[in-house]
Each structure stands twice: as structure tokens, then as C-alpha cells.
MARFI-737646 format. One line per field, with one value per residue (C-alpha): residue number from 1; z, x, y. Coordinates in pm, 1 decimal, padded with zeros to 6 digits. Example, Ala and Ser with C-alpha at 12.3 -4.5 7.8 and 13.67 -1.06 7.14 Angstrom:
num: [1:2] $
pz: [00780.0:00714.0] $
px: [01230.0:01367.0] $
py: [-00450.0:-00106.0] $
This chain:
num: [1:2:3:4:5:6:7:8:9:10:11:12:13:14:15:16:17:18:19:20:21:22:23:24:25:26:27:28:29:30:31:32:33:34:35:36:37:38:39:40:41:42:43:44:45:46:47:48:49:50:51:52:53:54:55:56:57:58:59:60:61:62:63:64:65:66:67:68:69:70:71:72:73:74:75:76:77:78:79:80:81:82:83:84:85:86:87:88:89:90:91:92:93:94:95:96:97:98:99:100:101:102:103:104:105:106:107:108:109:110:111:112:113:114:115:116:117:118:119:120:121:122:123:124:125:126:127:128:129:130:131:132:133:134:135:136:137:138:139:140:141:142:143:144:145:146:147:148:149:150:151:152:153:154:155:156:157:158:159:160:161:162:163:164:165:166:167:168:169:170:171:172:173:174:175:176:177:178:179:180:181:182:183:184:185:186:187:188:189:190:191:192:193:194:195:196:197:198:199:200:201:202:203:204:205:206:207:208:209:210:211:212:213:214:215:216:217:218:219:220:221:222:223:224:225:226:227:228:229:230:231:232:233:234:235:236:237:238:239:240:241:242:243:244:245:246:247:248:249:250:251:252:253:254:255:256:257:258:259:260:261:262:263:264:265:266:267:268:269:270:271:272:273:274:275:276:277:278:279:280:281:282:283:284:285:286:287:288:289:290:291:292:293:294:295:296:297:298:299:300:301:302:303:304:305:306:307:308:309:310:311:312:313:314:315:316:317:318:319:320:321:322:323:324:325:326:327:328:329:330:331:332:333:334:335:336:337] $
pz: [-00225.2:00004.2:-00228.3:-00104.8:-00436.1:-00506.6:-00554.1:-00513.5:-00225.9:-00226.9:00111.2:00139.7:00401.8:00514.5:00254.7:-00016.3:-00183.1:-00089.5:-00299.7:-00063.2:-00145.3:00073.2:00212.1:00085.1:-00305.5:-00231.6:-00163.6:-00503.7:-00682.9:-00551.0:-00637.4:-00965.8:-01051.7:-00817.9:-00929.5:-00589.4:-00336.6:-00026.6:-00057.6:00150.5:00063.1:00238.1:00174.7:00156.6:00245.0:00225.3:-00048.4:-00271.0:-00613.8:-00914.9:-01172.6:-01455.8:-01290.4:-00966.0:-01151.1:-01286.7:-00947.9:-00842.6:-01080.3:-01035.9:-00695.7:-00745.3:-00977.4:-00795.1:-00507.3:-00730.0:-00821.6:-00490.0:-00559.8:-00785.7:-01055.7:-01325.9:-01514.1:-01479.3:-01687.2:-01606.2:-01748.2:-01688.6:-01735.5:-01779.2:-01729.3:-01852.6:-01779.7:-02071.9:-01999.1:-02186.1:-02078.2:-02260.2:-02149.4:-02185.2:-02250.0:-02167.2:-01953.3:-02216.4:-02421.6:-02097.2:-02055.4:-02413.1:-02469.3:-02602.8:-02255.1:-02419.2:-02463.4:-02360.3:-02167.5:-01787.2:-01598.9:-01353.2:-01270.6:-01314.7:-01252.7:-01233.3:-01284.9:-01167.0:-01266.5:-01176.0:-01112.6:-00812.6:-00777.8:-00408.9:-00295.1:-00142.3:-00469.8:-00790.7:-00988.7:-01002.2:-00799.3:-00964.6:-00770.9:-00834.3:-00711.4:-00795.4:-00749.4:-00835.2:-00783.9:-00852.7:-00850.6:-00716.0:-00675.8:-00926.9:-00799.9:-01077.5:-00953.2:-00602.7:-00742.9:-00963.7:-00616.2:-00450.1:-00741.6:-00799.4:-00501.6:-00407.0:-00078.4:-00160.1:-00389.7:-00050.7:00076.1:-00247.3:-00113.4:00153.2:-00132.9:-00405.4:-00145.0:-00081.6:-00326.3:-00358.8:-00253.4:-00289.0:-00346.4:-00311.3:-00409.9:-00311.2:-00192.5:-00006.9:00282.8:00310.1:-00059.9:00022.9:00306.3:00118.6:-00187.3:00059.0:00225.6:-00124.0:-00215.2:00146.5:00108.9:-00196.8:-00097.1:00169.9:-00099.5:-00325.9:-00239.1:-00125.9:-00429.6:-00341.6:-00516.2:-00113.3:00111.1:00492.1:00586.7:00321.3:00406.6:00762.0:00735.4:00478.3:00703.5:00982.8:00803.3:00972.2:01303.4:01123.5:00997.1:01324.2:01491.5:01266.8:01288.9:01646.5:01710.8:01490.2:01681.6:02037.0:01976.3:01835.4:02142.9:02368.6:02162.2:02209.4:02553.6:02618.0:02401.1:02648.4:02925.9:02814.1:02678.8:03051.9:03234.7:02961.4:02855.6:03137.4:03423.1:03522.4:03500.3:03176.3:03129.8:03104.7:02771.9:02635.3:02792.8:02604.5:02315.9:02311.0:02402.7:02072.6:01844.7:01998.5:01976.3:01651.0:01490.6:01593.3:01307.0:01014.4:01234.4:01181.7:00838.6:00811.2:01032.6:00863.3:00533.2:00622.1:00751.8:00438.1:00233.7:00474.1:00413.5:00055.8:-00026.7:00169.6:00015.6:-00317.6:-00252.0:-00472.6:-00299.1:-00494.5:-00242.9:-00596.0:-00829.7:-01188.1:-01365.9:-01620.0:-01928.9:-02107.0:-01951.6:-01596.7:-01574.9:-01694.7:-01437.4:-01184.3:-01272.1:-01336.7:-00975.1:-00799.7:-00958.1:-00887.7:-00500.2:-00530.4:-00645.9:-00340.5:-00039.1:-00129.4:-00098.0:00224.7:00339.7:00224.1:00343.1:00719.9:00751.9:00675.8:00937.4:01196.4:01108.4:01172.5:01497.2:01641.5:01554.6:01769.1:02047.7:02016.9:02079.4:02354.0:02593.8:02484.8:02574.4:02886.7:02997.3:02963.3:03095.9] $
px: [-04151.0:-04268.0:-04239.5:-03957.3:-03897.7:-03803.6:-03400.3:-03390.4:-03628.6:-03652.1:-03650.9:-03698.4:-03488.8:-03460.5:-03206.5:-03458.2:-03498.7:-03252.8:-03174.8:-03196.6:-03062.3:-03185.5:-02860.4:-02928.1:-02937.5:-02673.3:-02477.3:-02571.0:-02475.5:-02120.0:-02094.6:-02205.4:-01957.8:-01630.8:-01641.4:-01568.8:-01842.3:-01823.9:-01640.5:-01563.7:-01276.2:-01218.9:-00891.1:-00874.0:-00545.1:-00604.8:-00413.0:-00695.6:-00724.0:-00897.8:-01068.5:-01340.0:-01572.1:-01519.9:-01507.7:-01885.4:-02010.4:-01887.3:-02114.9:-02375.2:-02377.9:-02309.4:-02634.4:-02846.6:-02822.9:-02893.0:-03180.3:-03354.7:-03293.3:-03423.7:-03106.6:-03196.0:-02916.7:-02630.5:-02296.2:-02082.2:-01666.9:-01420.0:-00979.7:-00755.4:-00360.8:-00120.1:00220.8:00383.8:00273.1:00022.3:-00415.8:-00697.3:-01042.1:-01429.3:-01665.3:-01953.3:-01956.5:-02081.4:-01717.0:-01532.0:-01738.3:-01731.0:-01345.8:-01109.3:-00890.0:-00686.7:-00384.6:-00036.3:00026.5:-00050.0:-00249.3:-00142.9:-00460.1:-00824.6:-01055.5:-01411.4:-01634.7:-01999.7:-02139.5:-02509.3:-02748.1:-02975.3:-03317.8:-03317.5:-03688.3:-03494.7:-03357.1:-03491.0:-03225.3:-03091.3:-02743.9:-02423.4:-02290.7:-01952.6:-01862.7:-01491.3:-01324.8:-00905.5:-00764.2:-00368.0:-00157.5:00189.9:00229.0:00487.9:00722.0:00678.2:00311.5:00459.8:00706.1:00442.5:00226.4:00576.9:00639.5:00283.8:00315.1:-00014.9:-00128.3:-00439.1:-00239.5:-00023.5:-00357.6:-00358.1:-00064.0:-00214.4:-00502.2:-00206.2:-00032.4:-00338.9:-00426.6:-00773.9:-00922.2:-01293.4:-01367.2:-01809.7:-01891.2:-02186.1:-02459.4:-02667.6:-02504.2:-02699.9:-02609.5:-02235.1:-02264.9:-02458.7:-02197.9:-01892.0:-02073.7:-02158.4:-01775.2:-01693.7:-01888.6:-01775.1:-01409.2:-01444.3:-01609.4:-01276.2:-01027.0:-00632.6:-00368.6:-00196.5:00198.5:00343.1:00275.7:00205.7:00509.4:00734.3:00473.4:00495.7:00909.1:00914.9:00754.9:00990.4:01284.4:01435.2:01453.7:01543.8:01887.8:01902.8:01933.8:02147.2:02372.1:02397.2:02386.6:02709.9:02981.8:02832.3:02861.5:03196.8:03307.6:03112.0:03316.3:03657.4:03646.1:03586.6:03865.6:04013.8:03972.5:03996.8:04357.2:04396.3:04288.6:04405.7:04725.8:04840.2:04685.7:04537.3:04832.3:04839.4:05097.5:05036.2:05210.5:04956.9:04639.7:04764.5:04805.6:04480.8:04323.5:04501.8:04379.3:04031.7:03975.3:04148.6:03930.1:03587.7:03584.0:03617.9:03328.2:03106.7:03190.0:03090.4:02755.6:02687.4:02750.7:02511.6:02254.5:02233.4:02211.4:01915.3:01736.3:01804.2:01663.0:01331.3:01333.1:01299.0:01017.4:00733.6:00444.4:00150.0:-00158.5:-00337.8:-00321.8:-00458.8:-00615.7:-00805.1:-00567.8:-00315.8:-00041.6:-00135.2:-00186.0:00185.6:00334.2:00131.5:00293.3:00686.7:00609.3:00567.2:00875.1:01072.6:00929.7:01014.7:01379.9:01433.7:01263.7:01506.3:01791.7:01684.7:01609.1:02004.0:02127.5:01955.7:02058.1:02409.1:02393.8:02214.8:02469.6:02762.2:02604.5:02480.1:02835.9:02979.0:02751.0:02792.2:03209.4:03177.9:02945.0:03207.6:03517.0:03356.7:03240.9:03572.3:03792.0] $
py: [03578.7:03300.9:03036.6:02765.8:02677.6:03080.5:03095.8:03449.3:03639.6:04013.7:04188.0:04555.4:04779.1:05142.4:05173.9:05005.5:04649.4:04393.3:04041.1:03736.1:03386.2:03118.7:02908.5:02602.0:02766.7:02998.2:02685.1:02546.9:02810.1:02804.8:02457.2:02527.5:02765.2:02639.0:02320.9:02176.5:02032.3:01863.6:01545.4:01235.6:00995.1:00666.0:00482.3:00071.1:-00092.3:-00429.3:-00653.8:-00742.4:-00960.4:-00753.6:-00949.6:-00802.7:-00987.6:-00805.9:-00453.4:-00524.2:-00625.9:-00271.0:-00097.6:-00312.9:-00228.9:00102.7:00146.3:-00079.6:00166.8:00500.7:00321.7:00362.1:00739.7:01032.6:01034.8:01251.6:01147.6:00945.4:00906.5:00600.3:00613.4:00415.2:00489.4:00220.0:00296.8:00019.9:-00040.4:00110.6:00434.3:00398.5:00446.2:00418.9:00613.7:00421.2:00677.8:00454.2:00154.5:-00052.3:-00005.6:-00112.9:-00442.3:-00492.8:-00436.0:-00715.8:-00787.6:-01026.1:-00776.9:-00850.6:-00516.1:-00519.8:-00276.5:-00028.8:00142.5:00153.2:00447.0:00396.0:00735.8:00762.7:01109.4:01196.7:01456.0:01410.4:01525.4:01732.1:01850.0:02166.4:02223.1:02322.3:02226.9:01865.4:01869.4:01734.4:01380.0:01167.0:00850.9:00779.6:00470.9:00396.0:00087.4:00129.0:-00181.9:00043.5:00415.4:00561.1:00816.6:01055.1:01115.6:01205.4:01443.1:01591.2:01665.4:01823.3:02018.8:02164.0:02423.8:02382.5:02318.4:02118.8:01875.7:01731.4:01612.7:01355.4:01200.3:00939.0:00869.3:00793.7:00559.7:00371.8:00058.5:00145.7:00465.1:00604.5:00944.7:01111.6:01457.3:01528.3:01785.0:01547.7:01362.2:01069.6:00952.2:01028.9:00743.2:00497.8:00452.6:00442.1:00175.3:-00010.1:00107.4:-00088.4:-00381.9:-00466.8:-00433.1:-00718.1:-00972.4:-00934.8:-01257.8:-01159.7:-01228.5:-01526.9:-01392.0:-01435.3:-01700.0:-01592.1:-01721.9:-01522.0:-01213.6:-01238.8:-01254.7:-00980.0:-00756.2:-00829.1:-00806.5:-00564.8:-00711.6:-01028.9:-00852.3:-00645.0:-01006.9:-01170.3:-00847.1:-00863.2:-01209.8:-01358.0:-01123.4:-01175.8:-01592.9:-01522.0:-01335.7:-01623.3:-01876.4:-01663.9:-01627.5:-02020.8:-02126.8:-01853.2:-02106.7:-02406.4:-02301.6:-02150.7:-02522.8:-02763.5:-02640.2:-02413.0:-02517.4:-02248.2:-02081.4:-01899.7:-01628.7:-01253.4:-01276.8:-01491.7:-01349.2:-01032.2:-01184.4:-01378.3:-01020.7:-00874.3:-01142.5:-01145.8:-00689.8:-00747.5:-01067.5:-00853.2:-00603.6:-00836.1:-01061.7:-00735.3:-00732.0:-01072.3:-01020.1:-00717.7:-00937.1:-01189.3:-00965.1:-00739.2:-01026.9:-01168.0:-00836.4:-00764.2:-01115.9:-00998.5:-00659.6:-00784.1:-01013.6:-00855.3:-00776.0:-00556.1:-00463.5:-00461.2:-00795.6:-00665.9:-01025.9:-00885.6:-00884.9:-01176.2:-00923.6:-00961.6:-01329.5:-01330.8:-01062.0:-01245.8:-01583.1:-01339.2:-01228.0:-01551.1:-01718.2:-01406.0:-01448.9:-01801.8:-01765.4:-01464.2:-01674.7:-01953.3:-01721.6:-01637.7:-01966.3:-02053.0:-01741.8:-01777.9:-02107.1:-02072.1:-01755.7:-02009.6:-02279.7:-02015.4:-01909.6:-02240.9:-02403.0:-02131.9:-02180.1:-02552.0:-02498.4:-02268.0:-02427.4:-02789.8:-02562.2:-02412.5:-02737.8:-02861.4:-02623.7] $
């Protein structure tokens, strides 16, 4: 048959006639019955601010662009996953915009579905699309240790897409639709405003904390020893005149080894409690406003940030106060001695 529309072409041999499937159908008909075409993800890492508002936009984009194609059909469903393990599935996306928000849980997660069926010229079938969007406020460990436990090869390659706050996901036959809703997916990523739980100073110090602690760790026994060793000498000019015995330079030697390790317990005090008050800063790439619930762990997580940035103010000024007092007596004794 030299019809292109023909899925199946008969050829004949030596050995007699022979069934031909053009690549392009032969294609479609795997996808058909594996379940799995091509696919491209892209990941978004930003800290972003969801609203309902900004969830409509998002499908308004989404179907303003399948509008410039041939969609022979299209299905639009929506998953909501709350904090109390508990999720509730929108068949339609008239039931998701028309559902009663004002609910005290909180949401953890929202998956947006766009299935459709694309008229292809090469095709004489319409081919099977999906656009999926998740937007997850944290990543919960049991979902990782679902993935580990699973044994399956293909599941590890979730793992980067579960850590990311928002991830989009095409599968597609035609490649040119594929790029066109990332891009919508994209563009509508870098309208949404940043949640504003952290300010950029508390952000910028939570994500150094490390060196902060490293610092403050090795910083509070060397201005101890600085301080030591000048008391050393002023002793030495004021007292002895220079003179100082061996039996008190060993003895000043034994108190100073001795007097480091509960310094490092103290340094390594200070600088735990420096970090731990960092660490426990809250700090969601994904800020859920659509429900009673998340307006009020919004406002929970910015009084809990509140109440651990002023315990690290208190704690790194009473590490700078022991440190600078230090530094203060040992360049006085040196000068002096």
C-alpha cells in the first residue's frame, strides 16, 4: 500500500508476503500498549509563594497554549495532599476552582494533571499527551524510603524530582508541544513572588551556618591561648622582671595545656548552640496560601523563625563578647609587659 496514512504495508519477498509497519506507527503502537512515551522533566528550585490565584493562571496558560493546537480531547485533574495525611482528588478542574478552601488543614502538595490527545498529520490516530505539574511544600522521608525499598532501577531517577519544590513532567509524541508547555510551565514559575517566612539576612546566615560555628569553634580557644600567653608576660615584666622562674613558667604551662580542653568544650558549646539556632530556622522552598490552615502555619513559621534568630543573635553576641574581651586583655597585657 502506498497510502501514508496505511498503518500496516505489505511487502512481498522470496520467501512470500511480509507485514511492514512504518516507524513512526510502529512507535505509536508501543506507546499505546507500554504505557510509557518519551518524556521531558524540568525541575524548579526557586523558593516560590503559591496562592489559588497563581494555580488558575497555570491552567490558563496551560490551555491557552493547546489552543493553538489540534487537541482532540483534553481532561484536566487536579490532587491535593494535606498535612494530616490526608488528599483529596478533583476530577474536573471546575471542582478544584469551585472547592470551599476555607479548611483548617494545610497543604503539602498539589498535582496538577493535563491529559490530551493530539491530532498528528503523520498519525491516524490522535496521540496521548500529559502535562504534569507538583508543587510540594517539603519532601517526606517515607516517600524516599518507599523509592529505596522498591528495587527498581527506574524509581532512583524520581529522587532529584521529589527533592525539587516544583517539578514539571511532558509525555509526549510530538517534540515541539513538549517544549512549548515547559516553557509556559517556566514562564509562569518566574511571575510567582518569593515567601517572605526568612528575611535575607536570617537566609543568608542560615545558609552559612556552618562556617559560622566552624569560626566560632575555632576562634574562642585561639583568643584564649592569645590572652594566656600575654598574661604570660606581663606576669614575666611586671612581677618578675623578666626574670620569671622555671618553676613558674612550668606551672603557667600546666594550667594553660590543662585550661584548653574545657575552652573547647565551651567553644564547641557555643558553636553548637550558634548552629542549632540556625538549623531550626524554617525555611519551605514552597509557601501553600490557599487554605485557613496555611495562612496559620505561615504566620506559626515566622514566629517560630523569629523566636530562633533571636537566639542566635544572643548566642553570637555573647560568643563575640567572650572573644573580643579576650582580645581586648591581651593586646592591654602585651602592651604592658
Amino acid at each position: 500500500m502506498s497510502n501514508n496514512k496505511s498503518v500496516i504495508e505489505l511487502a512481498k519477498d522470496d520467501e512470500g508476503l511480509v507485514a511492514k509497519v512504518p516507524r513512526e506507527h510502529f512507535k505509536s503502537m508501543f506507546y499505546l500498549f507500554s504505557g510509557k512515551p518519551d518524556s521531558r522533566v524540568k525541575l524548579f528550585n526557586e523558593p516560590v509563594e503559591i496562592k489559588l490565584r497563581n494555580i488558575i493562571d497555570l491552567n490558563r496558560d496551560v490551555t491557552r497554549k493547546l489552543a493553538t493546537h489540534h487537541i482532540d480531547m483534553s481532561v484536566t485533574k487536579a490532587t491535593v495532599s494535606y498535612s494530616v495525611n490526608e488528599f483529596a482528588e478533583f476530577g474536573t478542574w471546575v471542582e478544584f476552582e469551585q472547592h470551599e478552601w476555607d479548611i483548617p488543614e494545610s497543604i503539602d502538595e498539589i498535582v496538577v494533571e493535563w491529559e490530551f490527545y493530539v491530532d498528528i498529520p503523520t498519525f491516524n490516530e490522535p496521540q496521548r499527551h500529559k502535562l504534569m505539574v507538583r508543587i510540594s511544600s517539603e519532601v517526606k522521608p517515607s516517600k524516599f524510603m518507599q523509592l529505596l525499598t522498591s528495587g527498581s532501577s527506574d524509581k532512583f531517577e524520581e529522587m532529584d524530582s521529589l527533592a525539587s519544590p516544583i517539578m514539571c513532567r511532558v509525555d509526549f509524541v510530538n517534540t515541539l508541544i513538549s517544549k512549548e508547555l515547559i516553557n509556559v510551565v517556566t514562564d509562569w514559575q518566574k511571575k510567582l513572588s518569593e515567601p517572605e517566612i526568612l528575611n535575607t539576612f536570617l537566609s543568608s546566615m542560615r545558609i552559612k551556618r556552618h562556617e559560622i560555628a566552624v569560626a566560632i569553634h575555632h576562634i574562642t580557644p585561639f583568643m584564649f591561648a592569645l590572652f594566656w600567653v600575654s598574661l604570660v608576660l606581663w606576669v614575666d615584666s611586671n612581677i618578675y622582671n623578666n626574670s620569671i622562674p622555671i618553676l613558674a613558667v612550668s606551672i603557667w604551662i600546666f594550667f594553660g595545656i590543662y585550661s584548653l580542653s574545657p575552652i573547647r568544650k565551651i567553644s564547641h558549646f557555643l558553636a553548637s548552640a550558634v548552629y542549632s539556632s540556625l538549623e531550626k530556622c524554617k525555611v519551605n522552598h514552597v509557601v501553600f496560601l490557599l487554605t485557613s490552615g496555611d495562612e496559620k502555619n505561615m504566620c506559626d513559621q515566622k514566629n517560630h523563625n523569629k523566636k530562633s534568630f533571636s537566639k542566635f543573635i544572643s548566642r553570637t553576641i555573647f560568643a563575640a563578647i567572650l572573644n573580643v574581651s579576650c582580645g581586648i586583655l591581651a593586646s592591654y597585657l602585651f602592651v604592658n609587659s
